[in-house]
Backbone as a printed PyTorch tensor [residue, N CA C, xyz], in Angstrom:
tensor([[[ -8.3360,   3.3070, -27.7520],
         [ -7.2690,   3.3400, -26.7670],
         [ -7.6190,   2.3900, -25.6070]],

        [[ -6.8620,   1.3500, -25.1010],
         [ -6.6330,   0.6750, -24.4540],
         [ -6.8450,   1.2180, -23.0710]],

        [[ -7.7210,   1.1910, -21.9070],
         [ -6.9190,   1.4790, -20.2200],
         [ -6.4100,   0.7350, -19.6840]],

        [[ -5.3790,   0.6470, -19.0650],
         [ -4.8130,  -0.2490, -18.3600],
         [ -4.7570,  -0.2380, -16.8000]],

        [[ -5.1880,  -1.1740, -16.2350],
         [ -5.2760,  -1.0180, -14.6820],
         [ -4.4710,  -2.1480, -14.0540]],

        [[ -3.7270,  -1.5080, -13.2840],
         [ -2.8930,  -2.6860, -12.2760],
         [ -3.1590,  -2.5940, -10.6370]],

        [[ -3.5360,  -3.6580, -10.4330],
         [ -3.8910,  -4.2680,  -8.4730],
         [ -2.6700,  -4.4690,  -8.1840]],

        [[ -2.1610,  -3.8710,  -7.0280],
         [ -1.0120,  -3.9290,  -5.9910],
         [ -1.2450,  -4.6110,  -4.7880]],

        [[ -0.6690,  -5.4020,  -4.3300],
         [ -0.6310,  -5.6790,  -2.8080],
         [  0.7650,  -6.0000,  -2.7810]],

        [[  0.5470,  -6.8900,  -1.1790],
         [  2.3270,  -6.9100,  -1.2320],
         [  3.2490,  -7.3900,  -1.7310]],

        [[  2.7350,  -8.9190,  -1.3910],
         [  3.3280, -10.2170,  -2.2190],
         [  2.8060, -10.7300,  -3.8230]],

        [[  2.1390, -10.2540,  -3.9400],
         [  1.3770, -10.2610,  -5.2270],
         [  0.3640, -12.1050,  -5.3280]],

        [[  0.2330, -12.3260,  -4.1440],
         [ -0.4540, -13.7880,  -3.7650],
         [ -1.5560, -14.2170,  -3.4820]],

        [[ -2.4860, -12.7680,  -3.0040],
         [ -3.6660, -12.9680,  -2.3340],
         [ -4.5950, -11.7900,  -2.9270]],

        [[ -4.1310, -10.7290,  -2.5590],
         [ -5.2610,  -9.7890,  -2.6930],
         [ -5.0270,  -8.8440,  -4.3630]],

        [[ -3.7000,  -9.1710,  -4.5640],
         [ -3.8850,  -8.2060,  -6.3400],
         [ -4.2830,  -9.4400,  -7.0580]],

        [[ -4.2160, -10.3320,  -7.1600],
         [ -4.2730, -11.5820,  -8.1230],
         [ -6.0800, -11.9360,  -8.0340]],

        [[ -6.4220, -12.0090,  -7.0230],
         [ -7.9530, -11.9110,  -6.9130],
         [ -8.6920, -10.6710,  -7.3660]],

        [[ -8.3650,  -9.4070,  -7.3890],
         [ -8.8300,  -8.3980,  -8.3400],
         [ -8.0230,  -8.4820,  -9.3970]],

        [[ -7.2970,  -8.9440,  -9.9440],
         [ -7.1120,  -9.0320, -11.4650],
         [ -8.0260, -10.2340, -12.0100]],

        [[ -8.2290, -11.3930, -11.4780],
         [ -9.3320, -12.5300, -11.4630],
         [-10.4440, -12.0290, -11.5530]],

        [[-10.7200, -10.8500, -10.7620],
         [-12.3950, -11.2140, -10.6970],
         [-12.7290,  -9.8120, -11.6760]],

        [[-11.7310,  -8.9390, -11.5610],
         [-11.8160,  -7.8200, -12.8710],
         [-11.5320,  -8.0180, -14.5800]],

        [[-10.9790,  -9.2380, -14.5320],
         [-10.1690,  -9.7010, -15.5960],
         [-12.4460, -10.6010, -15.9710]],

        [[-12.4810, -11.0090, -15.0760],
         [-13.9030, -11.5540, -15.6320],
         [-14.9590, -10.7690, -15.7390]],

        [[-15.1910,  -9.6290, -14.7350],
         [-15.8970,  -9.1270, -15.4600],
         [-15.7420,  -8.2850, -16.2870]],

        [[-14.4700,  -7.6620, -17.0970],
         [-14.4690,  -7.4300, -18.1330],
         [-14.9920,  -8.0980, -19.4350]],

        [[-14.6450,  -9.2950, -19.2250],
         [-14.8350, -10.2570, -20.2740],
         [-16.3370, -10.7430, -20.0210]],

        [[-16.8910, -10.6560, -19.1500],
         [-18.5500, -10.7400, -19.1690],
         [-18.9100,  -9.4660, -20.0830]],

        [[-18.7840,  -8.2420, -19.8060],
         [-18.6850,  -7.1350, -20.8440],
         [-18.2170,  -7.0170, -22.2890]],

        [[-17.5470,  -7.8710, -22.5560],
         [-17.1940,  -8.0780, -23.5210],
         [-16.0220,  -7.0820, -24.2820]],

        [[-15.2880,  -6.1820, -22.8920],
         [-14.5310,  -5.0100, -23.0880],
         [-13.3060,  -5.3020, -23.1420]],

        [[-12.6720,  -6.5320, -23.3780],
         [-11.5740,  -6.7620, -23.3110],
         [-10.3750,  -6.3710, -24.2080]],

        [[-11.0520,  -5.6590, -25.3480],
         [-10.1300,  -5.0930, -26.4610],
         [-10.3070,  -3.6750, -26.4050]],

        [[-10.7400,  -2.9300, -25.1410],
         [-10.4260,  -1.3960, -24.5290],
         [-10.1280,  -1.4240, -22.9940]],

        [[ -9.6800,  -2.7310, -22.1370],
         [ -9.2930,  -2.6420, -21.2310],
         [ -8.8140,  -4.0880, -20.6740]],

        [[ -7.3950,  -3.5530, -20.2100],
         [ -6.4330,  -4.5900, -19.5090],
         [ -6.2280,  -4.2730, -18.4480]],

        [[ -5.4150,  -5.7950, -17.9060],
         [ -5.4420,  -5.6250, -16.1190],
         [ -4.1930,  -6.3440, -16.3550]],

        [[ -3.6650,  -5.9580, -15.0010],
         [ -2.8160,  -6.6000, -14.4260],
         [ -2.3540,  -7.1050, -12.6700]],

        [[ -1.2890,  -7.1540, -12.0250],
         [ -1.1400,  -7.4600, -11.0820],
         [  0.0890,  -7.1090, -10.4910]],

        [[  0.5740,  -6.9370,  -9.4300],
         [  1.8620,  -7.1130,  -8.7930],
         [  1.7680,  -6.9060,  -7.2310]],

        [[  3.0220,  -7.1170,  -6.7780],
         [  3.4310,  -6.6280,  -5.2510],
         [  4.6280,  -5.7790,  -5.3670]],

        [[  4.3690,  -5.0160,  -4.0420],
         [  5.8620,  -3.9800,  -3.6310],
         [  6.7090,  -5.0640,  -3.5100]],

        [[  6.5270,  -6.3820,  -2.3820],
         [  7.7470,  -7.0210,  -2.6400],
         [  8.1690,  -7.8120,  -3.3880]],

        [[  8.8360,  -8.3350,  -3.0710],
         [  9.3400,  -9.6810,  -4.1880],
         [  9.3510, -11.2430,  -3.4780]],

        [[  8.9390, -11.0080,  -2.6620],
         [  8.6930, -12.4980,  -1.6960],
         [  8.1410, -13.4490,  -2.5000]],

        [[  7.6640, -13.3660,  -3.0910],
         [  6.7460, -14.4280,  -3.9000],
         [  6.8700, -14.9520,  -5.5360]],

        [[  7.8310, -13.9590,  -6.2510],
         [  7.5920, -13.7260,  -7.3320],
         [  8.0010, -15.0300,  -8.3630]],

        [[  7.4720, -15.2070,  -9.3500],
         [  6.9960, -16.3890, -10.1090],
         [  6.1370, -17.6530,  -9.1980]],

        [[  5.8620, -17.3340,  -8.2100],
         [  4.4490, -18.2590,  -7.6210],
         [  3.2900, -18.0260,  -7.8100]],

        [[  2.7500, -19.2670,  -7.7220],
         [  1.3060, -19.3240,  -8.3980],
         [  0.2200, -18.0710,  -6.9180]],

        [[ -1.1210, -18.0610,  -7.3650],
         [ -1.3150, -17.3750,  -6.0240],
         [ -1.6910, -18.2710,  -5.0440]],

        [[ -2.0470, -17.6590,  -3.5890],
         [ -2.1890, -18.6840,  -2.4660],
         [ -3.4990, -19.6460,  -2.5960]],

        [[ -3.3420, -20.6040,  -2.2570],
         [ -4.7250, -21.8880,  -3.2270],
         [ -5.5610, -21.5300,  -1.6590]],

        [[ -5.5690, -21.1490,  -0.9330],
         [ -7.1280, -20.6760,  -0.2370],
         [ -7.6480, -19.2240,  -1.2330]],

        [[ -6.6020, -18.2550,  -1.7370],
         [ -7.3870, -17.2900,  -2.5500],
         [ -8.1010, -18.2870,  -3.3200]],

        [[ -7.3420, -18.7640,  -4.7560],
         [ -7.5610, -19.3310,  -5.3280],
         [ -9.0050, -20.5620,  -5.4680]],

        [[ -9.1740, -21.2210,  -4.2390],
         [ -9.9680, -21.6670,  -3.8770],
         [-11.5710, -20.8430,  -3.6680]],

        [[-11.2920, -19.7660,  -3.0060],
         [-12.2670, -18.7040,  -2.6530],
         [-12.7150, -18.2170,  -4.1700]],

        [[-11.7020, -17.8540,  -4.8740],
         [-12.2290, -17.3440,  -6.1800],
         [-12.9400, -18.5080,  -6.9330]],

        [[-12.4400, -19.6570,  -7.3220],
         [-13.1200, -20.6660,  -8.2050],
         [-14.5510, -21.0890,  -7.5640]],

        [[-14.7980, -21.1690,  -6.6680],
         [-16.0420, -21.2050,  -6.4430],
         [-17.2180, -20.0550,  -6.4970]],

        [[-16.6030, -18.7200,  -6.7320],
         [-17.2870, -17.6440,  -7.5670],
         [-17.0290, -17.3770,  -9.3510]],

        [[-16.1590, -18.6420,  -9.5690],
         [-16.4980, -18.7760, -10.9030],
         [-15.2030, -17.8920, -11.4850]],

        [[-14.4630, -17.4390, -10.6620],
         [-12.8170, -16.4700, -11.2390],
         [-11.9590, -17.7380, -10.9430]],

        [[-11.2720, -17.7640, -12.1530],
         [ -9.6890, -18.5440, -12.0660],
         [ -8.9470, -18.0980, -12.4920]],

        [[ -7.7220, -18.5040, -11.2920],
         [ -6.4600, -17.0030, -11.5700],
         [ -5.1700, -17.9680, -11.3020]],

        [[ -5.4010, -19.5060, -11.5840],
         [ -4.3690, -20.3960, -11.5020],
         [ -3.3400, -20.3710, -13.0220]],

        [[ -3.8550, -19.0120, -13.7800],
         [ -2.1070, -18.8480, -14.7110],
         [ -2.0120, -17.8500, -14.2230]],

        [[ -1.8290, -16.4100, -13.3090],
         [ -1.0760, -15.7550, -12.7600],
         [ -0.1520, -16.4320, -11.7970]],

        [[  1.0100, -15.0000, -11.8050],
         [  2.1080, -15.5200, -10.7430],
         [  2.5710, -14.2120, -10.2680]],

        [[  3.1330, -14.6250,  -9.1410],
         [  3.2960, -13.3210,  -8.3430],
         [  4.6910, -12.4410,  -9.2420]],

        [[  4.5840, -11.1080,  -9.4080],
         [  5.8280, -10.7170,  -9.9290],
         [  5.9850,  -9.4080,  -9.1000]],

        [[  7.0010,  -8.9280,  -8.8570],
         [  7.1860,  -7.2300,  -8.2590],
         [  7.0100,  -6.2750,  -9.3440]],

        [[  6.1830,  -5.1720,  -8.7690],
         [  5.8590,  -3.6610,  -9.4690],
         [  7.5710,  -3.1530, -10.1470]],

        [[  7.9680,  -3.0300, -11.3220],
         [  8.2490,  -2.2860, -12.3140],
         [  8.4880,  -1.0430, -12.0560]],

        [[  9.0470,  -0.2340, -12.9730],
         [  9.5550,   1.4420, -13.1180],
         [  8.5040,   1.4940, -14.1700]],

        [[  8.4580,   0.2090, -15.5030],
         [  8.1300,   0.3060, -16.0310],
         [  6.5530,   0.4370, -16.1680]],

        [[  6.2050,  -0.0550, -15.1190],
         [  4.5930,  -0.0960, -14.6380],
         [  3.9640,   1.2330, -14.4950]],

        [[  4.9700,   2.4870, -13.7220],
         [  3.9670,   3.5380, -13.7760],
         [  4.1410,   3.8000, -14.9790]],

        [[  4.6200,   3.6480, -16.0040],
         [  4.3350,   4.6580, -17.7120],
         [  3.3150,   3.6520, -17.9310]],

        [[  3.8370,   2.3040, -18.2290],
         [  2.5960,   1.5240, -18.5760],
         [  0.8210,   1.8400, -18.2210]],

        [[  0.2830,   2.0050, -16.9810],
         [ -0.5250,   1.4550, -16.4870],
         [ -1.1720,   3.5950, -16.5520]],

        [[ -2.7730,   3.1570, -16.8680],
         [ -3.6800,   4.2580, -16.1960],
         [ -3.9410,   4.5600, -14.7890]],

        [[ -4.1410,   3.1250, -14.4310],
         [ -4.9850,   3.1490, -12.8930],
         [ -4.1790,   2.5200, -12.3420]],

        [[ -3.2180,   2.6990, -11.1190],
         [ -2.2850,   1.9670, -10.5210],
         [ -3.0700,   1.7750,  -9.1880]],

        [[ -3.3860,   0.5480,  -8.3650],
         [ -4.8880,   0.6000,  -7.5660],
         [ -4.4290,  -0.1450,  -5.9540]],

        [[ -3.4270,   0.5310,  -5.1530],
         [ -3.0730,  -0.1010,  -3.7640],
         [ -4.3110,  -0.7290,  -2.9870]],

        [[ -4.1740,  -2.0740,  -2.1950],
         [ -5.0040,  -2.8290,  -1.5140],
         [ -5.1630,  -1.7670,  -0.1340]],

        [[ -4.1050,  -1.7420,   0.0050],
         [ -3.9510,  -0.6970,   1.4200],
         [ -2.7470,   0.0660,   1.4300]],

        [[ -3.2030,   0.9670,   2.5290],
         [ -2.0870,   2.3410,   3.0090],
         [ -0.5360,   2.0540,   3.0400]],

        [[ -0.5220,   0.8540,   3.4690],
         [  1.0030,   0.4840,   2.8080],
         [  1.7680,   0.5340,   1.9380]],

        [[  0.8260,  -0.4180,   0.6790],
         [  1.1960,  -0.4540,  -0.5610],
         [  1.0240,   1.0790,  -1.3040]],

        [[  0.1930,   1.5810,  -0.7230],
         [ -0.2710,   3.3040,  -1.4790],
         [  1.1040,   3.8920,  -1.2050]],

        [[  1.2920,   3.8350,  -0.0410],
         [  3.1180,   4.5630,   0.6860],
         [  3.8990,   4.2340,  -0.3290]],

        [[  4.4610,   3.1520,  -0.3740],
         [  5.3510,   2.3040,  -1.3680],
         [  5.2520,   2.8220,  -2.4820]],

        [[  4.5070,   2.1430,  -3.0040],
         [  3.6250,   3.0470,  -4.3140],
         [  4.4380,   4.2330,  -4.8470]],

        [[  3.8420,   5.1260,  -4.0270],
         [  4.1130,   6.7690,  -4.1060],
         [  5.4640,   7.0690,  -4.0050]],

        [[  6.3860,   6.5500,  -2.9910],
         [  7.6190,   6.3540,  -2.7360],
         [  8.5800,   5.8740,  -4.1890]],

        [[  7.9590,   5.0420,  -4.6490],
         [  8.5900,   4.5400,  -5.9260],
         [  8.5420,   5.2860,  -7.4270]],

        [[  7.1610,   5.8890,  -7.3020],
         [  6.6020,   6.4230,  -8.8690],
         [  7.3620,   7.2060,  -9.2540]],

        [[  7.9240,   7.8390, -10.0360],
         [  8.1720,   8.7750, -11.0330],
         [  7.3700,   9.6310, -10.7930]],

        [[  7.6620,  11.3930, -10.4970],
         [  6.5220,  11.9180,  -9.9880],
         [  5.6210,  12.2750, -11.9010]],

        [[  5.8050,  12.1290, -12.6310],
         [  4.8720,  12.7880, -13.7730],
         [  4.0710,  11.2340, -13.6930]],

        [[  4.2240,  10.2200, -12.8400],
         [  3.0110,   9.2310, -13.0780],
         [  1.7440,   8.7560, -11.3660]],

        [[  2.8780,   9.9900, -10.4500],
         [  2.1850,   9.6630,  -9.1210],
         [  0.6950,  10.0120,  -8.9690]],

        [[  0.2690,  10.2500, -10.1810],
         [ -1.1420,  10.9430,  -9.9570],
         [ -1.8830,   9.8220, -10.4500]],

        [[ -1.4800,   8.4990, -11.0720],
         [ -2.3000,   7.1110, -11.1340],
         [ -2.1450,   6.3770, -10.1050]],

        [[ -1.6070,   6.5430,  -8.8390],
         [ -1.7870,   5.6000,  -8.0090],
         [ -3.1990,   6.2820,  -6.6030]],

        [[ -4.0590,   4.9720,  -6.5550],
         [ -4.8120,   5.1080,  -5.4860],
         [ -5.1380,   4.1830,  -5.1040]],

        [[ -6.2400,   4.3310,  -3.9780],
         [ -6.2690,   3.3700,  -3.3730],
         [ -7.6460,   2.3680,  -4.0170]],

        [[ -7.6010,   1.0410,  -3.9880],
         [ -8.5730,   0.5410,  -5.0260],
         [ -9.8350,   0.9370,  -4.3420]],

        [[-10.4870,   0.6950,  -3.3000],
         [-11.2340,   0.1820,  -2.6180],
         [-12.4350,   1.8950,  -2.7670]],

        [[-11.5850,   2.6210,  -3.3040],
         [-12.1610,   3.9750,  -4.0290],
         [-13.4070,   3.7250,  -4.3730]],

        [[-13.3550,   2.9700,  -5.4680],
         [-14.2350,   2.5230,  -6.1200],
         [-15.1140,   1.4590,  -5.4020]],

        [[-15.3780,   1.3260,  -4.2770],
         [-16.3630,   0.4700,  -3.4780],
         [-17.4840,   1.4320,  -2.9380]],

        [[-18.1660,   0.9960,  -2.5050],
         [-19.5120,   1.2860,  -1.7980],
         [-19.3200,   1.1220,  -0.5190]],

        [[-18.3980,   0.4080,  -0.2800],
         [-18.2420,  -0.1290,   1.3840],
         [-17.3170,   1.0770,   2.0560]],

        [[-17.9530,   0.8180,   3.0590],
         [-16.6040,   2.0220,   4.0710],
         [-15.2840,   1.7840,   4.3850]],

        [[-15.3650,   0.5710,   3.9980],
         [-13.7910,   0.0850,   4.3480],
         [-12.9340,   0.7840,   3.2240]],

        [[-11.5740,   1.0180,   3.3430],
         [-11.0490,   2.1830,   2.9070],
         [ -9.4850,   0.8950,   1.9620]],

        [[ -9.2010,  -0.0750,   2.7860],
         [ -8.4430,  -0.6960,   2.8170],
         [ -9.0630,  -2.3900,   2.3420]],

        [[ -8.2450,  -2.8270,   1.7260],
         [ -8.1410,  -4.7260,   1.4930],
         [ -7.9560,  -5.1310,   2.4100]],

        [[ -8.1880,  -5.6480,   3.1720],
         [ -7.5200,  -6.7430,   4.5000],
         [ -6.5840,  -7.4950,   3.7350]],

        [[ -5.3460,  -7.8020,   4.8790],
         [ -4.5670,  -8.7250,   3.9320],
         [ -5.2170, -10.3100,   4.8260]],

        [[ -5.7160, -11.5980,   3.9120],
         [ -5.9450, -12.4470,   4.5390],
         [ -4.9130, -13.8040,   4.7560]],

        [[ -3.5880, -13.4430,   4.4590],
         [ -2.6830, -14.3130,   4.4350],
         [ -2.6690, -14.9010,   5.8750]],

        [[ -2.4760, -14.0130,   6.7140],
         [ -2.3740, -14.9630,   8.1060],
         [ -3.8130, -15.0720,   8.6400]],

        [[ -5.2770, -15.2520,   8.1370],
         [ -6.1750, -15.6700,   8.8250],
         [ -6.3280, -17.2120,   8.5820]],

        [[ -8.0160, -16.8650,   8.5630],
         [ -8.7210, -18.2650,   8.2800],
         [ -9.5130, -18.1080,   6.4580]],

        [[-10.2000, -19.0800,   6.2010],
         [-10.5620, -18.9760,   4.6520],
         [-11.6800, -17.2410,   4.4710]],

        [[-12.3890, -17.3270,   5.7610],
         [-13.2430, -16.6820,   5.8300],
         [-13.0110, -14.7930,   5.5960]],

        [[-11.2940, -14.5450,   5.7670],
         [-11.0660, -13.9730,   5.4340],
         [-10.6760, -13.4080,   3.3720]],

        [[-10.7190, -14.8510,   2.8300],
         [-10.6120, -14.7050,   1.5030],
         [-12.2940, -14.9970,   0.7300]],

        [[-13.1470, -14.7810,   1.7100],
         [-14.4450, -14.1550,   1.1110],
         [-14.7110, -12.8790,   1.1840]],

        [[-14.4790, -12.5750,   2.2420],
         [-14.4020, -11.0810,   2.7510],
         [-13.5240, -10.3090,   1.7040]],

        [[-12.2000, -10.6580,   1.2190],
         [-11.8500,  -9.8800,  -0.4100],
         [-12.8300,  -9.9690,  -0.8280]],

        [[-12.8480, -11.4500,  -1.2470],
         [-13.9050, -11.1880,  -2.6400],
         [-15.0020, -10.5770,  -2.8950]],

        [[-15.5960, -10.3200,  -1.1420],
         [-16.9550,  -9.1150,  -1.3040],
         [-16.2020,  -8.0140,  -1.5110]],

        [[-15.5440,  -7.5910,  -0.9560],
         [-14.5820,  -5.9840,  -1.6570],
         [-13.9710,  -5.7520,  -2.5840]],

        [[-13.5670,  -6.7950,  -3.2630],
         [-12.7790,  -6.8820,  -4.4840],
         [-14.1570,  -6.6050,  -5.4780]],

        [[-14.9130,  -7.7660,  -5.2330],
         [-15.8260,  -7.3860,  -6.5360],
         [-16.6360,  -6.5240,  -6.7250]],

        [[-17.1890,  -5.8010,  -5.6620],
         [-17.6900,  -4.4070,  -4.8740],
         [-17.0960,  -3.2400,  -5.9150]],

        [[-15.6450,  -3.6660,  -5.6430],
         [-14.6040,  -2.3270,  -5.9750],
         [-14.4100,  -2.2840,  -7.4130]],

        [[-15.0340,  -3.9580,  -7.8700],
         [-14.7150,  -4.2180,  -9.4530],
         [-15.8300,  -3.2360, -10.3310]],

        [[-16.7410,  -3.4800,  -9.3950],
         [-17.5020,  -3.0120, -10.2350],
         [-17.9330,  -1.3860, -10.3670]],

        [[-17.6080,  -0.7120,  -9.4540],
         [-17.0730,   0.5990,  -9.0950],
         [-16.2190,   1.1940, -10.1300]],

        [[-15.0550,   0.3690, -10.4020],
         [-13.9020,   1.1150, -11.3320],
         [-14.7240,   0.8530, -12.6790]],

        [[-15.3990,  -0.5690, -12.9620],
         [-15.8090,  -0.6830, -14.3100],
         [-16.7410,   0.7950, -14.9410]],

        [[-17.9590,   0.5660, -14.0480],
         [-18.3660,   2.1320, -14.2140],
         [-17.6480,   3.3120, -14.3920]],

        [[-16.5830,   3.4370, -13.8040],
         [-15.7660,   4.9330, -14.1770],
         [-15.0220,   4.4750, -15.7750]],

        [[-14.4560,   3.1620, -15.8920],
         [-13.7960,   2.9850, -17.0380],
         [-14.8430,   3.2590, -18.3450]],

        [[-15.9770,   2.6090, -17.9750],
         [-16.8990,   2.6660, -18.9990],
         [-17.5300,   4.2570, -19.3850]],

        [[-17.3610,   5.1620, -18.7610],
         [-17.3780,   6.3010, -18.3430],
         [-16.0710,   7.3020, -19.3410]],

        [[-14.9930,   6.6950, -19.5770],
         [-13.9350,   6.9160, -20.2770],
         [-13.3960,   6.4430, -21.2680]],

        [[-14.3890,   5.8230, -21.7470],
         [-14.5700,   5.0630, -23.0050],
         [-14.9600,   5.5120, -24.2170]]])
């Protein structure tokens, strides 16, 4: 059986597309890719069929994740049946989230960052900073990657 996990943020440009990148690799460093899929989206639709933002993008390829064939798309009805782990960047998207689900699927949405070590509770969104903010994901993103991998591997 397959798990399926989907990263939420808003626009689907910066912060879900970089944890589907850097989870999407280390799955495939694991070699688990035929018992677990990923995906991506945003609550809104601001963005949707764009590539992600090339400072993420940038930030990730120099840790060796490339996520230049994703595109931004909006979260689905169809997403909560689909998906195990539905995984909000922040308290926003968790709201939304919850607001939207179907209640027999509201019990897969949380917040990703669960699965981190760090105290931070939330993704920063780094769209309106500087680059330095799209390292700062990527220490929490991959933090958090590797957090969920352990529980997945755990349910395996």
């Amino acid at each position: 059986m397959v798990k399926k996990v989907l990263f939420v943020c808003l626009g689907n440009i910066c912060r879900s597309p970089t944890a589907e990148a850097v989870f999407r690799g280390k799955v495939r460093a694991l070699d688990l890719q035929h018992c677990i899929a990923q995906d991506s989206c945003g609550t809104s639709r601001y963005h949707v069929g764009e590539p992600p933002d090339n400072r993420a993008m940038a930030a990730a390829r120099k840790r060796g994740y490339d996520m230049s064939d994703l595109r931004g798309r909006q979260v689905s009805p169809e997403d909560f049946k689909q998906f195990d782990y539905i995984l909000a960047m922040d308290r926003s998207n968790l709201s939304d989230l919850r607001r939207l689900a179907p209640e027999p699927h509201a019990h897969k949405i949380e917040l990703f960052l669960k699965y981190s070590s760090s105290d931070e509770r939330e993704v920063p969104d780094p769209y309106y900073g500087g680059g330095e903010g799209f390292d700062h994901v990527l220490d929490l993103v991959e933090d958090a990657c590797e957090g969920l991998l352990q529980r997945l591997q755990g349910d395996l």
